[in-house]
N, C-alpha and C positions, 0 to 999 in steps of 0.2 A: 792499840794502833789508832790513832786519828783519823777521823770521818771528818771527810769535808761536804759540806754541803752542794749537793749536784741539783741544780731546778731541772722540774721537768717539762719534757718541752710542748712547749701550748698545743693542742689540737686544732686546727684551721679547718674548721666545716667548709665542705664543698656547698659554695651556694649557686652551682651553675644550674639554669632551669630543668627538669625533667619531667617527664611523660608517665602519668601511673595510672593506673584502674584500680577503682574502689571496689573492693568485694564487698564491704558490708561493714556498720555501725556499732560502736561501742558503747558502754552503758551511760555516755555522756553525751550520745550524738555525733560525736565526730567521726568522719569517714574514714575506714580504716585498707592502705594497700601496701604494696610489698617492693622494695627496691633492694637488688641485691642480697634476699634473702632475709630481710630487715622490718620489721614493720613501721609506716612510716602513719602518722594519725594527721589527718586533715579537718580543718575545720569547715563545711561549709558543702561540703562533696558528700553525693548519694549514693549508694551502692549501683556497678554496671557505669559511671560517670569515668569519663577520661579528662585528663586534665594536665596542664605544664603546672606544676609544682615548684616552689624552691626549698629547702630546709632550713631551719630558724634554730634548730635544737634539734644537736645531735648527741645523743646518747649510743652508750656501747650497746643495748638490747634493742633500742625503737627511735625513732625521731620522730621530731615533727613538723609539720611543712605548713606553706601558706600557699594561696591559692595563684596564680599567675594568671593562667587563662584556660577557663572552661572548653573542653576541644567535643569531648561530647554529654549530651544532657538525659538523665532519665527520664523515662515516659513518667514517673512521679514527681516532677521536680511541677513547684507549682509558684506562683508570684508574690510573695510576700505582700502581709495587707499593713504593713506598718511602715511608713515613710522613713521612720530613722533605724530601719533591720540592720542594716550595716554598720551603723554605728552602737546601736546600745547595746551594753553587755547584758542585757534581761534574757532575752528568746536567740534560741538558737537553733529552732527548729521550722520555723514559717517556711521556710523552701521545700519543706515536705509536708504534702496531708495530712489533717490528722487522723485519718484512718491508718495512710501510711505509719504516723509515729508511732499509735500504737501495734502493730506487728512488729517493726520493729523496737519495742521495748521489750514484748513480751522475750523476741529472741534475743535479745543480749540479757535478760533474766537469768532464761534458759540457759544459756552458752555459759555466764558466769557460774552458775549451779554445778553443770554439770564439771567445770574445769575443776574449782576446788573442790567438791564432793566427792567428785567421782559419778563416773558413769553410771556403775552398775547398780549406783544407790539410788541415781534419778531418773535413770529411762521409764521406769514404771509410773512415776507420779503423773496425779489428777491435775493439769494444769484447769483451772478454773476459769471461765468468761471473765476478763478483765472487768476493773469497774471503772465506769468513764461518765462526764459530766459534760458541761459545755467545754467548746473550746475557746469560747472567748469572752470577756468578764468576770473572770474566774474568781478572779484575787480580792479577798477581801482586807489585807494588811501590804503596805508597800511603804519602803522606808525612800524617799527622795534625799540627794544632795544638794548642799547651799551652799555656795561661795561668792563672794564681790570679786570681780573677776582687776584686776588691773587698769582696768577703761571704766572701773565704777561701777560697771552694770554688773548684776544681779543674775548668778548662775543656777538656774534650777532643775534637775532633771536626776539620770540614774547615770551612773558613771559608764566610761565607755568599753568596748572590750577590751580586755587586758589592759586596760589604762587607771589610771585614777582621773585625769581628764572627765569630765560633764557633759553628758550631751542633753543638750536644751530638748524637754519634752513639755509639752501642751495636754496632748491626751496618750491615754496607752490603751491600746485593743484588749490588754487581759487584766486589767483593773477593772474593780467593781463601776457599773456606771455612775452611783451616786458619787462615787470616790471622784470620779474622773469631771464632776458637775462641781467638785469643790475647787479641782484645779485653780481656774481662771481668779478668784476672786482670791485664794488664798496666795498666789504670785502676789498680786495687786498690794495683799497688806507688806508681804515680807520687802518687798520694794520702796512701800512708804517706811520703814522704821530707822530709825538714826543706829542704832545698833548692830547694822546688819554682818558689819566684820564680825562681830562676835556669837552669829548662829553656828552652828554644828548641822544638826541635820533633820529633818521630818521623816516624821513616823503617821501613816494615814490607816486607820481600822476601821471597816462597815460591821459595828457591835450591830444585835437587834433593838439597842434600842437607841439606836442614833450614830454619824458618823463622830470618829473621836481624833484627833489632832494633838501629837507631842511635837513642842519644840523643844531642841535640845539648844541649850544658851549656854557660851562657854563666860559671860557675866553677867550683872544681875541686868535687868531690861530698866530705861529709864517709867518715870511716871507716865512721860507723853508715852511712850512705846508698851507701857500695859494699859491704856487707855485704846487705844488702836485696836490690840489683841483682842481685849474684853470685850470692845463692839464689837471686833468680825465673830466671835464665838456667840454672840447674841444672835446677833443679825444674820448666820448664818446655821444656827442653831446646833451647834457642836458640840459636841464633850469635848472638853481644853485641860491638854498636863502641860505642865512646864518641867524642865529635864535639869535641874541646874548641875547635875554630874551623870555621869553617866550609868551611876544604880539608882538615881532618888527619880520619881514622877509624881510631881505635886499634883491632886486635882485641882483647876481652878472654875473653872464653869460647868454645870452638869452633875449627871450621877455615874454612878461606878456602870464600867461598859459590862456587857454579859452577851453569852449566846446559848443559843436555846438547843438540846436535842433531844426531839420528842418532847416530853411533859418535865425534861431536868430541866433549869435552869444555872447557866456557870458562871460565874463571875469571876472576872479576869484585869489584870493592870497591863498598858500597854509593852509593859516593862516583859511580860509572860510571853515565854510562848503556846503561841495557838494555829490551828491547822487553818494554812491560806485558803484552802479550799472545802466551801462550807458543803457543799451537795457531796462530794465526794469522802469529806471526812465522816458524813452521817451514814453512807453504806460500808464505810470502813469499819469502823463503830459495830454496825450489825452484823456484816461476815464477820468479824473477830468472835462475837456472841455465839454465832450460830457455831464456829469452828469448835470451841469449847467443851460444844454440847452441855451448857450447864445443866445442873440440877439443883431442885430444892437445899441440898447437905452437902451441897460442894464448899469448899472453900478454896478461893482464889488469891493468887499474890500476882499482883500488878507491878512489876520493876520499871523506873522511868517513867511514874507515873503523872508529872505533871500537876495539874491544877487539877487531874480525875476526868480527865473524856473519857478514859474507856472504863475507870473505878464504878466511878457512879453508875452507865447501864448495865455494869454487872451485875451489882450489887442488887437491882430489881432480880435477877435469877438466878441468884444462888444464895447459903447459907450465911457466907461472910467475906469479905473483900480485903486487903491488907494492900496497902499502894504504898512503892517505896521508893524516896524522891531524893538527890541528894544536895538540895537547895531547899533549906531551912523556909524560904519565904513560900515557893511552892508547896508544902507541905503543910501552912498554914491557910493556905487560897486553897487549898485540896477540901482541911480540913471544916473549912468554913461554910462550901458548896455543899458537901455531904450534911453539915447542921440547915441549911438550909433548903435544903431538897429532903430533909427530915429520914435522913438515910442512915440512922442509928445502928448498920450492919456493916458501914464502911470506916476504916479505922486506917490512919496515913501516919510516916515515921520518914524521920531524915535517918538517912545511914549512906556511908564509902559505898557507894557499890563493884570499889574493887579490891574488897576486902572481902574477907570467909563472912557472909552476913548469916546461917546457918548456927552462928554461937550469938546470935540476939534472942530479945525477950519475946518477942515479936515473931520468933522462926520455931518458937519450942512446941508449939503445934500446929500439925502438918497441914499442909497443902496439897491438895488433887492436881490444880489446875495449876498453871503459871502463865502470865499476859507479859511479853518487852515489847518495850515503846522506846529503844534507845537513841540517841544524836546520828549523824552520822560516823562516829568514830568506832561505834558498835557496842556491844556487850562483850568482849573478851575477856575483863576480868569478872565477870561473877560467870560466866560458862559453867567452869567446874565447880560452882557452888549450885548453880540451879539441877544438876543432874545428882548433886546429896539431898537435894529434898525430894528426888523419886517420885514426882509427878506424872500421872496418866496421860498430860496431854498439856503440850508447850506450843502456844500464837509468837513467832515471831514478827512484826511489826518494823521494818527497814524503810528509811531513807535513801541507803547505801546499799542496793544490792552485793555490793563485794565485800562490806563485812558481813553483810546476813551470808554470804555463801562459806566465806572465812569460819564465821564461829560455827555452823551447822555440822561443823567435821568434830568438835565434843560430844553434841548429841549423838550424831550417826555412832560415832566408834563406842558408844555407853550403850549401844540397846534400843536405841529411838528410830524411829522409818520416817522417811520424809514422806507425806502422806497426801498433803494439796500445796501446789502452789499458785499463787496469784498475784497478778501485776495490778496495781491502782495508779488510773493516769491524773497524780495527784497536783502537776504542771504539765498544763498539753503549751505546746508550741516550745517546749525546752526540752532538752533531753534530760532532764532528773525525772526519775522516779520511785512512787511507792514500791514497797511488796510486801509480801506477807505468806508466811510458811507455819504452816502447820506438823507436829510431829508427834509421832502417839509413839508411846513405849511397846515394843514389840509384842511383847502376847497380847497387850489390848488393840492390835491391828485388827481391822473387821475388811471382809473381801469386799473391795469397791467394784463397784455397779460401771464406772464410766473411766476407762484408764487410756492418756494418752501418752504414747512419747515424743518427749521432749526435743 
C-alpha cells in the first residue's frame, strides 16, 4: 500500500508573558520554576524571585524562558561589578554573592548526586568544606575574539551571550590583573596591522615566568606587521606564539611558558590545556593526594592525565605513577616534565580510553589506586574497565557534575561507596563548577568520624 507523506504540524510556542517563582538553581546557574507542571529554566533569576517570564524554547519535558520583568527581588541578589554583565557571555553569576554561589553549587552537586545515584547511596556521604580562592582575578588563561567589523574598526572582546556577536571589553573583573595590564596596549598593536581581516582569535596565559600571547592568523602576517609584533612582544615583554592553523604554535619571542606546584615545575604550550585557576587547582592537587591516602608501594594510574598536574605530585608519594592521555602531544609534555622534575617513577602512554585499556602493556600490573581528570563529556567509556583493575580507592575529578554523577552508578553497582564528596569553586562568578568524589571499595570502607546528609 502507498504511504504518502503527511508533514507534521509545527508546534507554535506560547510566548505570552507569564508570572513564575524560582525555587532554586541548576548546576549551570540558571534559575529553575514550574509552569503547568513543567520545568521552565531561567537565566538570570534567584531562587524565592518572581518574575513575568516569556519562553524562547519549548520542549516536551522543560522550556526555557527569558526574563521580561523582575516583579520580585531576593534578599541575595546583589549588583554586578562588571559594566558589560548583560552582555558578555563569560559570568553569569555576579547577581549573586559569592558566598551565595557557593551554597548554591554545593546544592546542585548534591541534588545531581543524589538524582542519578540514588539516594540511599548518598545520604550518608562526607560532603567536605568546599575549596574556594578569590573571587575576582581568578583567571589566568582567556581566549579573546577579533573581528574588523564592517565600519573598519576593530572588534575585541568575548562573545556575547548566546550570540557569536562581540562585545567590546577593556578590562575583565576575573582576569588575571597582569593579563588585564596587557589589554590596552595589545588593542593598540592589533589595530595598527594591515592584516587585520586575517586574525582569528587571542589566546592570553599568566605562565610563572611571564605573560604569553598566541595570535591565531588565518595568513601569513606581512614583514611590516611582524615588525609591529616583535616590538610589542619586546617592549612589552611577552612570551609570543604565532598560530598559523589551529594545531601549530610557533614560539617566536621568549621561553617556553611553565607553572609551578610546590617544587614541580610544568611545562606547557598555549595549545595545552591547563587549570584557569592557579590557587584553586593547587588545593585541588592536594585534596586529590590526601583522598588517595598514598603510600610508599602504592601504585597509581592517572587517566586523563594531561601534561601530569596530578602525575607528577603523586608520584613524590607513592611507589609508581602510570598517566594515561589520549593525545600523543600531551603525553610527550607529560613525559618531558616528569624528565625534568627528575621523576624517574612516573611513566605516561597515549591509549583510546574508550577502549578495554586493561589488555595493554602498561595495565599488566596492577594498580591500588586510580586518579580521572576527565573533559567534560565524562569517563563512560573506561568505567567498566577501571572497576577490572579492582582498585582500593578511585578520585574522581569532574568539570561536569552530571556525568561524574552519571558514571558514579558503575562503581556504586560494582562494590564501591561513595565516601567524600567535594565542590571546587574553580569559576566563582559562573555557574561551572569543580567536584571531586571519592570511592573506596567496600570492605576497605573505614567508619567516618564526620557524616553529613546531603
Amino acid at each position: 500500500m502507498a504511504r504518502f507523506f503527511k508533514p507534521q504540524k509545527r508546534k507554535i510556542t506560547d510566548t505570552k508573558h507569564k508570572e513564575i517563582v524560582i525555587n532554586r538553581l541548576d548546576h549551570l546557574g540558571a534559575g529553575i520554576g514550574h509552569l503547568n507542571n513543567k520545568s521552565i529554566f531561567v537565566d538570570g533569576l534567584l531562587p524565592g524571585e518572581k518574575a513575568l517570564v516569556q519562553v524562547t524554547d519549548d520542549k516536551k519535558q522543560y522550556a526555557r524562558a527569558k526574563v521580561i520583568k523582575r516583579l520580585i527581588d531576593s534578599p541575595a541578589r546583589i549588583k554586578p561589578h562588571c559594566p558589560i554583565y548583560d552582555q558578555c557571555g563569560g559570568c553569569n553569576l555576579q547577581h549573586l554573592s559569592h558566598q551565595g554561589q557557593v551554597l548554591a553549587k554545593q546544592q546542585a552537586l548534591s541534588d545531581l548526586m543524589v538524582k542519578f545515584a540514588g539516594d540511599q547511596q548518598t545520604t550518608a556521604v562526607e560532603q567536605v568544606t568546599p575549596i574556594i580562592a578569590a573571587e575576582h582575578h581568578y583567571r589566568r588563561c582567556a581566549r579573546f575574539s577579533v573581528l574588523l567589523g564592517k565600519d573598519g574598526q576593530l572588534q575585541f572582546g568575548f562573545r556575547k551571550k548566546q550570540s557569536k556577536d562581540i562585545v567590546d571589553v577593556k578590562q575583565c573583573p576575573v582576569l588575571a590583573e597582569s593579563l588585564n595590564e596587557l589589554l590596552p596596549p595589545l588593542r593598540s598593536l592589533l589595530s595598527t596591522l594591515k592584516g587585520q581581516r586575517h586574525l582569528g582569535h587571542i589566546e592570553l596565559i599568566e605562565a610563572d615566568n611571564g605573560r604569553v600571547v598566541l595570535i591565531r592568523h588565518l595568513k601569513p602576517f606581512s614583514d611590516k606587521d611582524m615588525t609591529l609584533i616583535l616590538n610589542f612582544a619586546q617592549e612589552q615583554n611577552v612570551i609570543l606564539f604565532l598560530a598559523p592553523t589551529s594545531d601549530d604554535a610557533e614560539l617566536i619571542h621568549g621561553e617556553t611558558p611553565y607553572y609551578r606546584l610546590d617544587d614541580l615545575t610544568l611545562y606547557f604550550s598555549p595549545k595545552d590545556f591547563i587549570q584557569v585557576n592557579r590557587d584553586v587547582n593547587k588545593k585541588m592537587v592536594e585534596q586529590a593526594t590526601d583522598w588517595l591516602d598514598l603510600q610508599p608501594n602504592d601504585r597509581v594510574l592517572d587517566l586523563f592525565c594531561g601534561l601530569g598536574n596530578f602525575s607528577l605530585p603523586l608520584a613524590k608519594h607513592a611507589k609508581a605513577v602510570v598517566g594515561v592521555e589520549g593525545i600523543d602531544e600531551m603525553v610527550h609534555r607529560a613525559s618531558e616534565n616528569a624528565m625534568c622534575n627528575k621523576q624517574s617513577n612516573a611513566a605516561f602512554y597515549q591509549a583510546n580510553l574508550d577502549e578495554d585499556v586493561t589488555k595493554l602493556a602498561w595495565a599488566r600490573e596492577p594498580f591500588n589506586k586510580i586518579l580521572l581528570d576527565p573533559a567534560r563529556a565524562g569517563a563512560a567509556g573506561v568505567m567498566e574497565h577501571v572497576v577490572k583493575l579492582k582498585p582500593e580507592r578511585v578520585v574522581y575529578v569532574s568539570c561536569n557534575p552530571a556525568t561524574l554523577a552519571r558514571d558514579s552508578q558503575v562503581l556504586l553497582k560494582k562494590g564501591y561507596q561513595l565516601e567524600r564528596l567535594g565542590m571546587l569553586d574553580m569559576f566563582p562568578q559562573t555557574g561551572h563548577l569543580e567536584s571531586m568524589a571519592l570511592f573506596v571499595k567496600a570492605k576497605a570502607v573505614k567508619k567516618k568520624r564526620v557524616v553529613t546528609k546531603l
